[in-house]
N, C-alpha and C positions, 0 to 999 in steps of 0.2 A: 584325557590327554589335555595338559595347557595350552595355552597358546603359546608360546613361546616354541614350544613339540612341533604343534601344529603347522605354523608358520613355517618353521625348516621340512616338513615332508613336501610342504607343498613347493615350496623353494628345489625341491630337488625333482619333482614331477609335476612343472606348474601345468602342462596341457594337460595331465590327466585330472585337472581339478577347474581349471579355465580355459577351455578348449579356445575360444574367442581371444584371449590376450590383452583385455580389457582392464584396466587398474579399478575401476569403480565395481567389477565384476568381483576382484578378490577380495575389495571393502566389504561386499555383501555376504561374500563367501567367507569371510573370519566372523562379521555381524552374527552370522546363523550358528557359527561352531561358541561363540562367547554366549549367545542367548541360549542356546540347548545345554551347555554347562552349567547358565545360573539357574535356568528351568527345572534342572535334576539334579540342584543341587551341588554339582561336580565343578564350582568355579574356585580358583583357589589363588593366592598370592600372584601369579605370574598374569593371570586375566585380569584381575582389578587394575595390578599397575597398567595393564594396557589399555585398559578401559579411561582410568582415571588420567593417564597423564599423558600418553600417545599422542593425541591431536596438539596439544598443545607443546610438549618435546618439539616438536616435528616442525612448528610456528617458529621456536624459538631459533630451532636448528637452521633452517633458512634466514633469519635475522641476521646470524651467526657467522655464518656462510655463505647464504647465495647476495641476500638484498637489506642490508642492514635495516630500510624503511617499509617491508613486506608489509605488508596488513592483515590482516586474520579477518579473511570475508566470509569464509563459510567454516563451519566447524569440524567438517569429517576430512580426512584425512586425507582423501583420493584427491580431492577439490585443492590442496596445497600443493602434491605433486602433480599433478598433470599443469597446474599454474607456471612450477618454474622446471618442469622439462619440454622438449622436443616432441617427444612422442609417445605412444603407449608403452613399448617395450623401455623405453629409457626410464619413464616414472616407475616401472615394474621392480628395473635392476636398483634404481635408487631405494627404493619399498625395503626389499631384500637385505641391501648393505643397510641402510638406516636403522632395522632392526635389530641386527648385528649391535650395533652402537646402543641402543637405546637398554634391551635386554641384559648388557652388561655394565649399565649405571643404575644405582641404586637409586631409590626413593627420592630420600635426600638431595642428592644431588639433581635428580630432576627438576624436584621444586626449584630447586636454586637458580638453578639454568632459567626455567618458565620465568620466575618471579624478576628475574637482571633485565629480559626480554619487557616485560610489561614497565619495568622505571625505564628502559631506554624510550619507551613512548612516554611517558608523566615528564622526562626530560624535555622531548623535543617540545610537548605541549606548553613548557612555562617561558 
């Protein structure tokens, strides 16, 4: 199963997979389902882009949206939402909807988002 699969079952039964309600919980809990695919071989298009472009999507999308001058202090994912939400379950529903979004932009267009995100810093820098 991809993640992107994955992502949505648990979206729809999150206590049966993170009983706690923890957003760094469900990092670890997708962490295990991405490394046990590329272990057995079973990783496919929808894991790599998430692998590959996710944290950084995710960087850009807050630039975007929440705090044009965010800064990218740590690189996993959890550590950006819990940054610009309130609380656990709020970073949880954000997690959710964001993935929505991201899973239905292509490749392409991610880079391009990431890559506008990193010249708005080489901007502010000059």
């Amino acid at each position: 199963m991809d993640v992107k699969e994955y992502i949505s079952r648990v979206r729809k039964m999150p206590q049966g997979f993170v009983p706690e309600g923890k957003i760094d919980y469900y990092y670890y809990l997708l962490d295990g389902h991405l490394t046990t695919n590329r272990m057995n071989k079973m990783n496919n298009k929808e894991d790599e882009k998430f692998i590959l472009y996710f944290s950084k999507w995710l960087w850009a999308w807050v630039r975007n949206h929440v705090d044009k001058n965010y800064e990218l202090k740590a690189a996993l994912w959890y550590h950006i939402l819990k940054d610009i939400t309130n609380s656990e379950s709020e970073a949880i529903n954000l997690f959710f909807d964001l993935c929505d979004e991201f899973f239905e932009t292509d490749e392409e267009t991610l880079q391009k988002i990431i890559d506008e995100a990193y010249e708005m810093d080489d901007e502010d820098n000059e």
